[in-house]
C-alpha positions as CSV (number, residue, x, y, z in Angstrom):
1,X,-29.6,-23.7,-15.5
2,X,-27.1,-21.6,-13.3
3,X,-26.6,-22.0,-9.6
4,X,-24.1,-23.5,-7.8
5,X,-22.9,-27.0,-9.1
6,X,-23.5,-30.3,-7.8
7,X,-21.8,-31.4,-5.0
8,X,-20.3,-34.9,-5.3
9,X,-21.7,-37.8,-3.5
10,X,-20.2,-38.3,0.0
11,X,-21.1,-37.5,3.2
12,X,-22.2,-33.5,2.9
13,X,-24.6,-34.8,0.2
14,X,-26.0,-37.1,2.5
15,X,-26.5,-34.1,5.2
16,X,-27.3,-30.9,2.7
17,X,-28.9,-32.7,-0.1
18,X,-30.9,-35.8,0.9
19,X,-29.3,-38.0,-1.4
20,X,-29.5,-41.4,0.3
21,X,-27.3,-43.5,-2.8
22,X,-24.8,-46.5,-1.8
23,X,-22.1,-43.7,-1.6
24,X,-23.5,-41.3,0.1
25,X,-24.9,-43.7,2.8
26,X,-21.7,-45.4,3.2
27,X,-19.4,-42.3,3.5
28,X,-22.0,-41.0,6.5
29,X,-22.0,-44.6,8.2
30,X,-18.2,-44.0,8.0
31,X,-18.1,-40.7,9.6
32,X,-20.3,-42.0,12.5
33,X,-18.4,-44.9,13.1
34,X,-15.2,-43.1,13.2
35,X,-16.4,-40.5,15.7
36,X,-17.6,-43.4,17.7
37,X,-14.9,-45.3,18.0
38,X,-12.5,-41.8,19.1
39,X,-15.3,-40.8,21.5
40,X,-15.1,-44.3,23.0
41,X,-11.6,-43.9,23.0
42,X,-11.0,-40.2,24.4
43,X,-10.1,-39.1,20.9
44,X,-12.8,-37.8,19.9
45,X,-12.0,-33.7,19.4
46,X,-15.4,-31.6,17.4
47,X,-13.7,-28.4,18.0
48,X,-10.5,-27.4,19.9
49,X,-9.4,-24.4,22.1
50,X,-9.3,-21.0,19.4
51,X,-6.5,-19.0,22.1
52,X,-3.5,-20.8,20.3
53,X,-5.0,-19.8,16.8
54,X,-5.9,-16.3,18.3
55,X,-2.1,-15.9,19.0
56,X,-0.8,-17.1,16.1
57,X,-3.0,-14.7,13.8
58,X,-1.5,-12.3,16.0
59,X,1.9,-12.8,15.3
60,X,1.6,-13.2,12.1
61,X,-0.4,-9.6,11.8
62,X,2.8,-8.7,13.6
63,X,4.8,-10.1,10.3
64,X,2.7,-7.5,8.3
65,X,0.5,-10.6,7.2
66,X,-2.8,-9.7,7.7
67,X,-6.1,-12.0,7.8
68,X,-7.0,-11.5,3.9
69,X,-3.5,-12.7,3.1
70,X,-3.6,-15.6,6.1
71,X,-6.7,-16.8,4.8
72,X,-5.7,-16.6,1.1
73,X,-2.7,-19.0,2.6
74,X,-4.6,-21.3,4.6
75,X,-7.4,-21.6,1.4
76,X,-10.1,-20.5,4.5
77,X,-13.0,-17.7,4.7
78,X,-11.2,-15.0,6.2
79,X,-14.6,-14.1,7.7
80,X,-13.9,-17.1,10.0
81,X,-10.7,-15.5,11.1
82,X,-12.1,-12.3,11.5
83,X,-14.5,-14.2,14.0
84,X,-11.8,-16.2,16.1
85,X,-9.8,-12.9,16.6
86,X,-12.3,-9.8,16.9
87,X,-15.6,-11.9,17.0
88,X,-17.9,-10.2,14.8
89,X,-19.4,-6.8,16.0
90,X,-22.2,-6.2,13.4
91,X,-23.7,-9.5,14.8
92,X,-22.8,-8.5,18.5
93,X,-20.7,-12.0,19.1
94,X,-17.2,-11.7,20.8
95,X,-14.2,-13.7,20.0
96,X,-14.7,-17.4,19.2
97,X,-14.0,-20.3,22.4
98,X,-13.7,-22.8,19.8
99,X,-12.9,-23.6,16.5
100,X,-12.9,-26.9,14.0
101,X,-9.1,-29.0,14.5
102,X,-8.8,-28.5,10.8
103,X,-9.2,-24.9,10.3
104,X,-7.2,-24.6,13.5
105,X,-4.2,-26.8,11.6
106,X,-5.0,-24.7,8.6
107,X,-3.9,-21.4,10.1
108,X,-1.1,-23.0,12.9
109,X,0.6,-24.1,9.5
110,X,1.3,-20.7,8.3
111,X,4.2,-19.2,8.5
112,X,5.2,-15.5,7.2
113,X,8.1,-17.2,4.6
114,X,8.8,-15.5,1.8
115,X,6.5,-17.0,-0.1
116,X,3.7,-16.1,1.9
117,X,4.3,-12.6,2.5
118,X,3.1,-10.3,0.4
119,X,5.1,-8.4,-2.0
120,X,5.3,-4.9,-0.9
121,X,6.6,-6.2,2.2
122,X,9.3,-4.7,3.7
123,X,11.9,-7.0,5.4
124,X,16.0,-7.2,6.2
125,X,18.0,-7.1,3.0
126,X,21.0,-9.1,4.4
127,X,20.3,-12.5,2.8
128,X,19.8,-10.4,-0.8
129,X,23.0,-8.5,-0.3
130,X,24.7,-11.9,0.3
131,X,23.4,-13.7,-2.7
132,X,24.5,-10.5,-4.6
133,X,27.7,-10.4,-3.7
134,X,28.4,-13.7,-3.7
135,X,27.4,-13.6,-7.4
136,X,30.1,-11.2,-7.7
137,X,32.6,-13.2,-6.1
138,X,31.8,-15.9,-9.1
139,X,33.0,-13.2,-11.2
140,X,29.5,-11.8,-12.4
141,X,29.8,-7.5,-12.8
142,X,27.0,-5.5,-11.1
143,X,25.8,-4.2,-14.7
144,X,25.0,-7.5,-15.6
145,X,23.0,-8.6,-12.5
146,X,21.2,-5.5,-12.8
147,X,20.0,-5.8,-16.7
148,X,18.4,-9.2,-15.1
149,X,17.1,-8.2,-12.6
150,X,15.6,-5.5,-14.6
151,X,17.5,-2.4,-12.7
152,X,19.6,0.2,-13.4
153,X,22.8,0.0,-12.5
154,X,22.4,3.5,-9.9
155,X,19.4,0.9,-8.4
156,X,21.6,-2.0,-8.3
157,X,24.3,0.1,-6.3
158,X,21.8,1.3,-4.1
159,X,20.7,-2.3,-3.7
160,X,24.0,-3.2,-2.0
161,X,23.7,-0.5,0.9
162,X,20.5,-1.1,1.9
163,X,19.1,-2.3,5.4
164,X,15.7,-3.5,4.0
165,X,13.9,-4.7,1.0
166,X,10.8,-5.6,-0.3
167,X,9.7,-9.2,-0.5
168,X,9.6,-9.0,-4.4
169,X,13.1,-7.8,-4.8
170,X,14.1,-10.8,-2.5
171,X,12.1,-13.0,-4.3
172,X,13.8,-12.4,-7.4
173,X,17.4,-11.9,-6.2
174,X,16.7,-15.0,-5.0
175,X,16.0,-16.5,-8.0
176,X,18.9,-15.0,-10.4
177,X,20.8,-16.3,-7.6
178,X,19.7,-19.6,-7.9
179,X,20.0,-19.4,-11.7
180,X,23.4,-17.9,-11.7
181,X,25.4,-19.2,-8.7
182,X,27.2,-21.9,-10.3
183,X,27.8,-20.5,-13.8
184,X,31.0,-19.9,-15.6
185,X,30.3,-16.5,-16.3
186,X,32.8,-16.2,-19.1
187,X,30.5,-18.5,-21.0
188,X,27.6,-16.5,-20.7
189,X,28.2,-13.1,-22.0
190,X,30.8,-12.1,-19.7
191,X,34.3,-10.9,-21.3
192,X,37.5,-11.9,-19.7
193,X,38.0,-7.8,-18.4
194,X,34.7,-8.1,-16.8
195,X,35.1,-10.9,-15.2
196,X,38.3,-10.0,-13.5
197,X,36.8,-6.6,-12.2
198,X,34.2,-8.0,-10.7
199,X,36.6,-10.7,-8.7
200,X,39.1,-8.2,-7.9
201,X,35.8,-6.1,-6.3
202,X,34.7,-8.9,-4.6
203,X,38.4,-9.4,-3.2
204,X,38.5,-5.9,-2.4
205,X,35.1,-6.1,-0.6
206,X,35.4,-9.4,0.9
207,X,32.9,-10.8,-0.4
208,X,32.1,-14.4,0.2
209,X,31.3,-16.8,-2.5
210,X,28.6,-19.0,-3.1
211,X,30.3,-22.4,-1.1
212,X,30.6,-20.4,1.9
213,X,27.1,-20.2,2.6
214,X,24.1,-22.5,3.2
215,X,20.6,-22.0,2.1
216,X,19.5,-22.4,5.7
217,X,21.8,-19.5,7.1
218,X,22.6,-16.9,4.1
219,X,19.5,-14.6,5.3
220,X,20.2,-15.1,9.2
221,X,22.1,-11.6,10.4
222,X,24.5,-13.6,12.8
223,X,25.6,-16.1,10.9
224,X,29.1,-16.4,9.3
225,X,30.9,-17.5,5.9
226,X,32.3,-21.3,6.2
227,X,35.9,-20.9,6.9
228,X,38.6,-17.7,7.1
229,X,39.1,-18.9,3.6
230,X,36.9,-20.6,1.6
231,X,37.7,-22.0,-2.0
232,X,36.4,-19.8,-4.6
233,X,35.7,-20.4,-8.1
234,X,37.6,-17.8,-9.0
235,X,40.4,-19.9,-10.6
236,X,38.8,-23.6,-10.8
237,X,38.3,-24.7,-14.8
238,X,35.1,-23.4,-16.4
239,X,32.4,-26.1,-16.4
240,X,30.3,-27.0,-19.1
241,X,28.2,-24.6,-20.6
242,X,24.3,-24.5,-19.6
243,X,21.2,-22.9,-20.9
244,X,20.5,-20.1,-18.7
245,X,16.8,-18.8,-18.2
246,X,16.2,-15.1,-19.1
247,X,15.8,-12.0,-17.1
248,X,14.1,-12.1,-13.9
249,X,11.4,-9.7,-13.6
250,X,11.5,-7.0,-10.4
């Protein structure tokens, strides 16, 4: 028979189904001791003040994350967002007072990274022109960051002179970059001639290589290279080969 499945003993069987098992008993005895014990203790918190959860799904609306994508990230009903920062109107309730600690923890955790914002997003391209040109500096030509990254080599170029991007093209320059940054290209399809045009562009460009940059500061706009002059690979002897992955997909 359909319907929704069984939920597993605890204590919201206890509560929504009846079910008054070993398990079940013992998991509500638990909960009531526990809030006991915090209540006599000052620690005892049911729901907690929604203004700083407000705020935050404010600022992160501001990051072009909006509540379907928040509440995707924070695995919550986005209708229960929706009610903490508009209330809702087709029940004539305003803005929510209060809100559970856990949902509240749920949605201060979220932060609009990469890997939370949604793909169409636009953002600064700085940190991908970096990783670009740093793979350049390794000796790696334009045409073949572009056949995997899936681009032309006229999109590629364009790539390089942008202001922003979206979060998909980050996300993948961002991984080729991580694939390819300490590679030999010489050992993986790239011909001596190729090789030394794409150095003597980087030179001419001043590009910085990959050891002049942290993770933590390659996509912050104010930050600098390591060092007037940092060691390249340029010239150091090619390590050993490695298997590298295939195209990254736009």
């Amino acid at each position: 028979m359909g319907g929704r499945p069984e939920r597993e003993h605890g204590y919201a069987q206890y509560k929504l189904d009846g079910c008054r098992c070993y398990t079940c008993g013992f998991a509500n005895a638990a909960y009531y001791e526990a809030r006991e014990r915090a209540i006599m203790y000052g620690t005892w918190q049911p729901f907690v003040d929604a203004a700083p959860v407000r705020e935050h799904l404010l600022r992160l609306r501001d990051c072009d994350m909006g509540l379907r994508r928040v509440a995707a990230v924070a695995e919550v009903d986005r209708k229960r967002l929706q009610a903490i920062l508009t209330g809702r109107p087709e029940r004539g309730t305003p803005p929510q007072e209060k809100v559970r600690p856990a949902l509240a923890a749920a949605v201060l955790a979220v932060e609009p990274t990469l890997d939370n914002l949604g793909g169409s997003t636009l953002i600064g391209a700085i940190g991908t022109r970096r990783r670009l040109q740093a793979l350049g500096a390794c000796g790696w030509p334009q045409a073949q960051q572009a056949r995997r990254l899936g681009w032309t080599d006229n999109n590629f170029s364009a790539l390089l002179r942008q202001d922003h991007v979206i979060v998909r093209t980050a996300l993948a320059v961002r991984g080729l970059y991580e694939q390819m940054w300490d590679l030999d290209p010489r050992q993986h399809g790239v011909d001596n001639q190729a090789y030394s045009r794409a150095l003597n562009a980087a030179r001419s460009n001043d590009w910085s290589p990959p050891a002049a940059w942290d993770d933590e500061t390659i996509d912050l706009p104010g930050a600098k290279p390591r060092g007037a002059h940092v060691e390249s690979p340029f010239d150091a002897p090619a390590p050993p080969a490695r298997a590298l992955a295939g195209a990254v997909s736009r």
